[in-house]
C-alpha atoms as one frame of an Amber mdcrd trajectory, in Angstrom:
protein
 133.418 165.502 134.402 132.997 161.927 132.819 136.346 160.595 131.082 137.310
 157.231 129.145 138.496 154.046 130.701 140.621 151.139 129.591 140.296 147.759
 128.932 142.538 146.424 131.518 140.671 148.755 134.087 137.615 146.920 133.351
 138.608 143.544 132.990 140.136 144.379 136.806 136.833 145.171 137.979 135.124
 142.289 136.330 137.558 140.110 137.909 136.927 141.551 141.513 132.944 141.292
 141.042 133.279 137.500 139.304 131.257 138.461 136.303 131.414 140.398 133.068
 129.873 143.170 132.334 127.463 143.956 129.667 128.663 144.358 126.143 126.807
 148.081 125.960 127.620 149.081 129.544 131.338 147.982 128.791 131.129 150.349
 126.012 129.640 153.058 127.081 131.963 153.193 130.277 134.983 153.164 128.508
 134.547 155.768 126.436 132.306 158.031 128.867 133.055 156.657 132.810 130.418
 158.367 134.581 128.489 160.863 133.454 124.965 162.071 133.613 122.319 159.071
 132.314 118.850 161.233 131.291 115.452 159.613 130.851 111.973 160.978 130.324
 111.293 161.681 134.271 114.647 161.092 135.834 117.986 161.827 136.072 120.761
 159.462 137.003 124.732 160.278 137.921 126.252 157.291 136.619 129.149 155.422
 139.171 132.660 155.438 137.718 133.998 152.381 137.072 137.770 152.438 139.569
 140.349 153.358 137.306 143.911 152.893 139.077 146.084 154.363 136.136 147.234
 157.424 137.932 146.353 159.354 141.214 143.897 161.778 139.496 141.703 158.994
 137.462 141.569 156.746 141.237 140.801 160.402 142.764 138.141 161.008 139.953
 136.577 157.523 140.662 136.513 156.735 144.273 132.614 155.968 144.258 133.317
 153.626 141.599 130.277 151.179 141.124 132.078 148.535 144.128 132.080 151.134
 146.484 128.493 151.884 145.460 127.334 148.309 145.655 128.726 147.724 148.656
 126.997 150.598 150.563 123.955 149.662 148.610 123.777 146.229 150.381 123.704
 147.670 153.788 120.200 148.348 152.974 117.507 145.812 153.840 116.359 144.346
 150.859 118.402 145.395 148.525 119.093 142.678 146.534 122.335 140.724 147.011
 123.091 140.306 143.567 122.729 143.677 142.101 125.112 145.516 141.177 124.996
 149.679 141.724 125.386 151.499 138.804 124.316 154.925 139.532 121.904 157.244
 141.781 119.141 159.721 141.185 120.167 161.778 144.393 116.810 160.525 145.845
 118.135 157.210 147.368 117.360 155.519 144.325 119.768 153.152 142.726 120.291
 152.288 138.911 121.401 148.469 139.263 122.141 145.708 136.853 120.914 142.187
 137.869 123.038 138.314 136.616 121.815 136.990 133.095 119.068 134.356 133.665
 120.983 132.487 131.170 124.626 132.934 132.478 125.606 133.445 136.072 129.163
 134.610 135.086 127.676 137.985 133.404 125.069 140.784 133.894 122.296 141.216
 131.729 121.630 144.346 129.286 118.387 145.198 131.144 118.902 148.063 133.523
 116.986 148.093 136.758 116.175 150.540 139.786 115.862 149.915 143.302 113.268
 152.107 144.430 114.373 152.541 147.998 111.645 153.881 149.903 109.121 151.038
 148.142 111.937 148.684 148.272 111.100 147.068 145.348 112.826 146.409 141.676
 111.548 147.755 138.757 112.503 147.866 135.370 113.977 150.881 133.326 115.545
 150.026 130.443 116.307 147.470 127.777 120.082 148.750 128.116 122.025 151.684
 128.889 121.998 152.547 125.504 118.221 153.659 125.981 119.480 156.805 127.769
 120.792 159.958 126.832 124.429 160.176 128.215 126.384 163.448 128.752
């Protein structure tokens, strides 16, 4: 079950990964961290963002999206700057890549590592293409 986030929670996590998060990921993860991302063919459980506020919320996030990245980069060519923002349960990952235009930030554009190809692909304009529950 998918529940809200706070500010400060993500600010804390943007601080730890050295870049901001996009504007409609921000959003979406605050008021719905986690959850089930639908498109036409695929399925994706979205990582939680870490939320330290009390034991149940850290409990409820402990594959938050660092924890996900960081496994994620034990595979070979996975690329280093990506960050892991959900799975298909097929070994897939949902990532987001830096902005072209701004190393301190991710861009809207939603990615997935396709791990058996090992190759990047585009998904999405943003996360707001998909249908969250």
């Amino acid at each position: 079950m998918a529940f809200n986030i706070t500010e400060e929670q993500v600010a804390l996590t943007e601080e730890e990964l050295g870049r901001k998060l996009p504007p409609i990921y921000r959003q979406t993860m605050m008021a719905n961290n986690g959850g089930t991302a639908f498109t036409e063919d695929d399925q994706w459980e979205l990582h939680p963002i870490r939320d330290s506020t009390d034991r149940k919320r850290l409990s409820r996030s402990c594959n938050h999206i660092l924890v996900e990245t960081t496994s994620a980069q034990q595979w070979r060519e996975f690329p280093k700057e990506a960050l892991a923002i959900g799975g298909n349960g097929m070994g897939d990952v949902m990532i987001l890549l830096p902005s072209p235009s701004d190393s301190t930030c991710y861009a809207d554009q939603v990615f997935v590592y396709w791990h058996e190809a090992r190759e990047v692909k585009a998904l999405a304009n943003d996360l707001s293409a998909f249908e969250i529950e």
